[in-house]
C-alpha positions as CSV (number, residue, x, y, z in Angstrom):
1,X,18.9,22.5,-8.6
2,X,16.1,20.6,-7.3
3,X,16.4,17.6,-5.3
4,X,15.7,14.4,-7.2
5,X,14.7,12.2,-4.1
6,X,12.4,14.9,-2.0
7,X,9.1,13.7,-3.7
8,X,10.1,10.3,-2.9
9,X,8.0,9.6,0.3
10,X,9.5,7.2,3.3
11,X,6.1,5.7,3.8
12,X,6.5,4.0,0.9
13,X,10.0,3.1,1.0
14,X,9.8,-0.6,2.1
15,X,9.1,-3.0,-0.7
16,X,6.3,-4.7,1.3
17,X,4.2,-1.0,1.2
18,X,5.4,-1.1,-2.6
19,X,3.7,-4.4,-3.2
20,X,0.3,-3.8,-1.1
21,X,-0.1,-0.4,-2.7
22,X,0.8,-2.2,-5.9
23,X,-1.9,-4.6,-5.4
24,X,-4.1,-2.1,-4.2
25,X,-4.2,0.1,-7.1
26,X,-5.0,-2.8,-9.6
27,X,-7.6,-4.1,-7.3
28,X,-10.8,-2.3,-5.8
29,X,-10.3,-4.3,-2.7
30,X,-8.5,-7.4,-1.2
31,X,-9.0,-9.0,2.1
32,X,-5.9,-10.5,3.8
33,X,-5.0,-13.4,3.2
34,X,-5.4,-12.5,-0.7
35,X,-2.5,-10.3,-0.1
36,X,-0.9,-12.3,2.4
37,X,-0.9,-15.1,-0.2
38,X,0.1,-12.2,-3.1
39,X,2.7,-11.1,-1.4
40,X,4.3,-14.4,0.7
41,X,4.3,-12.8,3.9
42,X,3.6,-13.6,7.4
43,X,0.4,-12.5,9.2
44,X,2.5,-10.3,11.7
45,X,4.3,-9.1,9.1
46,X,1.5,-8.4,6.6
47,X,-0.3,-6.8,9.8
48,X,2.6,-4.3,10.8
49,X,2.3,-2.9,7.3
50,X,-1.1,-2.6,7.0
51,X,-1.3,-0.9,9.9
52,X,1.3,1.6,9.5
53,X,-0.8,2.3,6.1
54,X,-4.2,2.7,7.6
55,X,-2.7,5.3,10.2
56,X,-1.6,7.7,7.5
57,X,-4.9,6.8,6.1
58,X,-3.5,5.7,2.8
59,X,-6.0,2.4,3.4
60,X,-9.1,1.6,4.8
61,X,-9.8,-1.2,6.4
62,X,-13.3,-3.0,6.5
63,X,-14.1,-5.6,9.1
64,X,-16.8,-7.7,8.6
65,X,-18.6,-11.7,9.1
66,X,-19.2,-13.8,6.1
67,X,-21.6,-15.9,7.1
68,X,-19.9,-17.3,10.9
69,X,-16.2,-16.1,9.7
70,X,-14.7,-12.6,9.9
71,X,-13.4,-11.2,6.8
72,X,-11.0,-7.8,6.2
73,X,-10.6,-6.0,3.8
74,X,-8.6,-3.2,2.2
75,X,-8.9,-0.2,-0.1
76,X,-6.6,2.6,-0.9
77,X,-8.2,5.4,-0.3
78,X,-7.9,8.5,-2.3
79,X,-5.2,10.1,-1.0
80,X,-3.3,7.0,-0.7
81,X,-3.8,6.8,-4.6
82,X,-2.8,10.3,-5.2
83,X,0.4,10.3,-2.8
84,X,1.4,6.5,-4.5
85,X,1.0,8.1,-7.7
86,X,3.0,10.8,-6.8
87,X,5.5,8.5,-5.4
88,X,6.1,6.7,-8.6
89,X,6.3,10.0,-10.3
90,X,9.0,10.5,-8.4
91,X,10.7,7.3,-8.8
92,X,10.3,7.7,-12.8
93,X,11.6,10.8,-12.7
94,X,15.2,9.9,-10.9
95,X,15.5,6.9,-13.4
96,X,15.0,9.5,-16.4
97,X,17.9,11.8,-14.3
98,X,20.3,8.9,-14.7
């Protein structure tokens, strides 16, 4: 019998990463404090995330001045896409189990 939870992946497990992935795959990009704002979180808080993201390369981050003020942004990229898909699939398919 095969395990209902093994396609369910830990980097997505905290519902912070659920709701910038969320927002992420509705949105071509958003800078921070967009999803700062989306989400209610702190800057720390919002930054630890992101961070943890961008080093499984499931984001890219793009730093940047507009015209004197910096500005970042963030895209999934497309194997952050494909694994959040996949993780969803997962999800869906332990509800369906129940």
């Amino acid at each position: 019998m095969k395990n209902p939870i093994e396609n369910i992946l830990k980097v997505f497990e905290s519902r912070i990463r659920l709701g910038i992935m969320s927002a992420l795959m509705v949105n071509e990009t958003l800078d921070f404090n967009a999803l700062k704002e989306l989400l209610g979180l702190t800057d720390g808080n919002l930054a630890s995330h992101l961070k943890a993201l961008e080093q499984q390369d499931i984001i890219v981050v793009t730093k940047q001045f507009v015209g004197r003020k910096p500005s970042t942004t963030y895209k999934a990229t497309g194997k952050g896409r494909e694994l959040f898909r996949q993780h969803l699939a997962a999800l869906e398919e332990l509800i369906r189990k129940q």
